[in-house]
N, C-alpha and C positions, 0 to 999 in steps of 0.2 A: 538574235544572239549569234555573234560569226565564231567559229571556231576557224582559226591560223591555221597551213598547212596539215591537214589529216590527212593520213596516212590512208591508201584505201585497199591494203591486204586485208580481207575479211575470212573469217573460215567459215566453214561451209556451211551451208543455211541449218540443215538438222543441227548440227553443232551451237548453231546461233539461235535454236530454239529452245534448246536445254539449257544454255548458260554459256559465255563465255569460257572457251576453253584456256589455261593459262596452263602453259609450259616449260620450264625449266630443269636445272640439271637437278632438282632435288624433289621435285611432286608437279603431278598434274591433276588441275583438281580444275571443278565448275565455278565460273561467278553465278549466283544464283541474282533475281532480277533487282533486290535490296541491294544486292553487294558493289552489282553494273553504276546502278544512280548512285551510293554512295561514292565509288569510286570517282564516276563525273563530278558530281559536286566539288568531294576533293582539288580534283584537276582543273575547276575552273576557278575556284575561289574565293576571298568573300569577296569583290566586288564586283564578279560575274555574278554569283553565286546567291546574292542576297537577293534578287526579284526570286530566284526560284522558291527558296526558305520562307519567305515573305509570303507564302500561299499555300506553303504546310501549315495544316492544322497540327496539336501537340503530338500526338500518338505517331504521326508520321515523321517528326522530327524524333524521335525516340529510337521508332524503329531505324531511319536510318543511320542517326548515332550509334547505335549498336553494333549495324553491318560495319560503320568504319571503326570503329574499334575493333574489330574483328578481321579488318580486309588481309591486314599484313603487308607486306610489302609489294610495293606494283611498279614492276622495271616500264623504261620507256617504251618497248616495245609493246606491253599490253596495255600500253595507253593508248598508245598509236591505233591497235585491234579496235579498242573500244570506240576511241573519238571515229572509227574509220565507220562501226559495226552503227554509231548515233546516224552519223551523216547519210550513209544510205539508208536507212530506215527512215530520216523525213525526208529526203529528196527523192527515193525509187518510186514515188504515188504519183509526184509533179503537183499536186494538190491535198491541199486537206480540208477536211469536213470536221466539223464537231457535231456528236449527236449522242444519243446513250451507247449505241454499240462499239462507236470509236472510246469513248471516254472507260468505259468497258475495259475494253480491253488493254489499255492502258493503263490503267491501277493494275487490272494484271498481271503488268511486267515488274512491277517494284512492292506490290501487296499481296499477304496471302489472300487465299480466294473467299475465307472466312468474312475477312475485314473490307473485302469489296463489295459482297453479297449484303452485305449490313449498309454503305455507303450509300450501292445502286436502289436497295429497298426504300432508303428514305428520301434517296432521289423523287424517285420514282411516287410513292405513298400510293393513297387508294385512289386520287386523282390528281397523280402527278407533282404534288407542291409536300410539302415540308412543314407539316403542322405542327412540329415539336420548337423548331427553332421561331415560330412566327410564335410560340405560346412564352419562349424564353424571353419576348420583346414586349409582352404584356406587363404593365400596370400588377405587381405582386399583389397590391390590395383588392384590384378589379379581379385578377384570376382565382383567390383566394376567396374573394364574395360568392361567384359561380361555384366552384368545387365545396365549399363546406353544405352544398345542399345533396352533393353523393356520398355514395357510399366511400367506407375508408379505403376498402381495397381498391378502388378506384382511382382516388387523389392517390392513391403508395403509388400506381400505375404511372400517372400521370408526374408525377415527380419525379418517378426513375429516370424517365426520358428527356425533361427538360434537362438546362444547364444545370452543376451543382449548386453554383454559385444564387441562380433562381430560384431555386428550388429550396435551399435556406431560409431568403426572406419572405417566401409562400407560407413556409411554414409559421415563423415567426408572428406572423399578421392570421394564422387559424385560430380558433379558440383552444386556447390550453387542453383541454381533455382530447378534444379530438385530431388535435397536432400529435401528441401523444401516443394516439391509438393510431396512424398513419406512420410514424417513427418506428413502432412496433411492425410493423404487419411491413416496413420497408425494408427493416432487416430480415426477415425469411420468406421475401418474395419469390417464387418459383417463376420461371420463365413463362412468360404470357403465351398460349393458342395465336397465333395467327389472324385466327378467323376474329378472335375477343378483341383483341388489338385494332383490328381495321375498322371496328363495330366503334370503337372509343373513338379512333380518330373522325368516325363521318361525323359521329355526335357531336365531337368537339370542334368540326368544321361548320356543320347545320345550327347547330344552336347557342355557338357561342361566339368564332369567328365573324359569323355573317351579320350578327349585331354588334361585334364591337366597333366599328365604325362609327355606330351612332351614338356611344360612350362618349361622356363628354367626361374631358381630362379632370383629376379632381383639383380643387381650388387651392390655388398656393398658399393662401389664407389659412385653409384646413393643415394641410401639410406642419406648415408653419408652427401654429397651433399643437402637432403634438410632439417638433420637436422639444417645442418648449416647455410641452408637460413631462418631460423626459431630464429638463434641468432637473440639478438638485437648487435650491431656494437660492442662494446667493448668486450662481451663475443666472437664473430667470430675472435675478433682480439688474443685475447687472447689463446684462442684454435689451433687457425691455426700456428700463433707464434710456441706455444710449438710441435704444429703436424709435422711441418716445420724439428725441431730438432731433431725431433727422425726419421722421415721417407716423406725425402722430396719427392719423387716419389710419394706419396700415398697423400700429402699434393697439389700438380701440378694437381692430376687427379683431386683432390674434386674441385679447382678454377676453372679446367676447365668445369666442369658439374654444377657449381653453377648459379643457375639465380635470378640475381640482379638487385636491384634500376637502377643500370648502365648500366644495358646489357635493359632496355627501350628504351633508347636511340637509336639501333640498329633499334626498328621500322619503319616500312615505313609509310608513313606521314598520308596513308588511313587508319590502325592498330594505331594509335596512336588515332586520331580521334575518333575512335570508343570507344580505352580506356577512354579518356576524357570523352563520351557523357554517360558511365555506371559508372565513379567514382564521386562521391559527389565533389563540390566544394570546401565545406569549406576543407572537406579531401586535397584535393588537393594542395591547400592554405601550410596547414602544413606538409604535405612532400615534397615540395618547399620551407619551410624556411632551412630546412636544409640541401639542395642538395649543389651541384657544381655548379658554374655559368656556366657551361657548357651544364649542366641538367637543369639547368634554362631554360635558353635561346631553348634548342630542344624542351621543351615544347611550351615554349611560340610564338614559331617560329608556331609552328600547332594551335595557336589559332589566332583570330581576333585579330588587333590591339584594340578593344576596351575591347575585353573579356583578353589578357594579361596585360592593365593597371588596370582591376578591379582587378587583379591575384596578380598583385605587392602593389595595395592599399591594398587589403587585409591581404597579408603575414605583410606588414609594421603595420598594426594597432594591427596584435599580439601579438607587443612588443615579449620579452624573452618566449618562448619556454622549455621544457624540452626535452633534447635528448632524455628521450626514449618516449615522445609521437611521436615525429619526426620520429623513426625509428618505430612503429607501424601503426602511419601512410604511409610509403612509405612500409613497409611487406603487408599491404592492399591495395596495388594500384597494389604491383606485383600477387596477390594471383588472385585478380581478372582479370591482364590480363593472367595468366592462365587459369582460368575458362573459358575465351572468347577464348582463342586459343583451350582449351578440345572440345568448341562446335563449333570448325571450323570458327569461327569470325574474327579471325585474326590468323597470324602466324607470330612466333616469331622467329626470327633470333639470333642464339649462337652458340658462340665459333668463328671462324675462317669468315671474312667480306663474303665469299663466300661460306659459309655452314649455312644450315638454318637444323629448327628443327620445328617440330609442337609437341610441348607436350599435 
């Protein structure tokens, strides 16, 4: 980056360590180190200006938005100070080094010390690498398999740190209760020990990073698979139709890794039970008006004859229905017997009458 004719009146170095001095006939006040780089920035502009911005992360672009909101006005002569105070500071070394001290001290000059000491710590971590941003590049379903076998306060840990944005679809993909109980315990987190923290991170380096490696990516097939259990019926029909047309091999795997309203039915009578006694009745009710009388009746075959005629009075007093509450309702009856097969509740049975699956 060349900067044109600078000026090279600099004041004097103490002065140059507190902050640029700025003087005129109405205040003399400090640039403090935000106020210096926002000023530059300013002064170079967006087409100088854009590799710099381009390598702030958000909080730094914030911060320096602030400082220039705030600079006020900057005659030419304390530009001239500034570009002069830039130019001798890279050129008086005659070289330069990158390493943690130089880079150090550099955030320094435009960060508080708070917000460096947080930067450099996870520079640095307990062996030098950045276990949090390599956990935000993980597979939310792979990281979510690992984590649902700790403790809650744990996964809260571990989420604080990631991306938000990750850290959303980690949750998404836990079992409902104990997403839940992590949601909780994330909102009145107290600040982590130190010492607790670097204990997480070896853990999360030794026994999770060092095998994922040998994680084999999950099968696009699968993937595929549940967005499609995530249609509602007319959009699955519609998609699988045309998917059909272009590439029925690939259309075969998806129905057969798909788990459906239909594929409940396959439960054993002690698995269904269970679903019943965790889903909502009235739910119930409405993804039973728009089943199959085949799906009817396997339901209602596992309840009481008393408790399947309250089943039928009730679907009957709903009158007309909308399909797609119908099919939201029966996507939350399968969601949740997923959730109960995750926590080993029951186990669900797909694909082939003599192959089972526990998802």
């Amino acid at each position: 980056m060349a900067l044109t004719n600078p000026q090279t009146a600099v004041a004097d170095p103490e002065a140059m360590n507190k902050g640029l001095v700025i003087d005129n006939d109405k205040s003399r006040r400090l640039l403090s180190g935000d106020e210096k780089a926002a000023a530059l920035l300013l002064a170079l502009g967006p087409d100088f200006g854009k590799p710099i911005w381009d390598e702030l992360d958000e909080i730094e672009i914030r911060q320096l938005s602030r400082a220039m909101v705030r600079l006020g006005p900057i005659t030419q002569e304390m530009l001239d100070e500034l570009l002069g105070e830039f130019v001798m500071g890279v050129s008086s070394s005659g070289a330069m080094a990158g390493n943690t001290d130089s880079t150090e001290r550099l955030l320094l000059s435009f960060l508080p010390k708070e917000r460096v000491d947080q930067i450099m710590e996870e520079i640095r971590g307990p062996a030098g690498r950045n276990i949090w941003e390599k956990l935000s590049n993980v597979q939310e379903d792979i990281l979510a398999s690992y984590l649902k076998n700790e403790y809650p306060q744990t996964i809260a840990v571990v989420l604080t740190k990631i991306s938000t944005d990750h850290a959303s679809r980690v949750l998404a993909v836990l079992p409902e209760e104990l997403a839940m109980d992590v949601v909780q315990r994330m909102l009145s987190i107290d600040p982590v020990q130190k010492e607790i923290l670097e204990k997480i991170e070896a853990t999360l380096r030794t026994e999770f990073m060092s095998t994922l490696s040998h994680t084999q990516r999950r099968d696009s097939h699968e993937q595929m698979a549940d967005i499609f259990n995530a249609f509602d019926r007319q959009t699955e029909a519609r998609f699988m139709t045309s998917l059909e047309d272009a590439n029925r091999d690939s259309a075969e795997r998806i129905k057969a890794l798909m788990f459906t309203f239909d594929d409940l039915t396959r439960l054993e009578s002690a698995a269904i039970q269970t679903l019943l006694q965790a889903f909502d009745k009235k739910e119930l009710a409405l993804a039973l008006k728009g089943a199959s009388e085949t799906a009817r009746e396997f339901f209602f075959s596992n309840m009481s004859a008393r408790a399947a005629n309250m089943m039928r009075d009730d679907m009957e007093a709903m009158g007309a229905v909308r399909l797609k509450d119908v099919d939201e309702a029966q996507s939350r009856l399968v969601n949740t017997a997923k959730d109960l097969s995750a926590r080993g509740e029951i186990v669900i049975a797909k694909g082939k009458a003599d192959e089972e699956m526990v998802l």
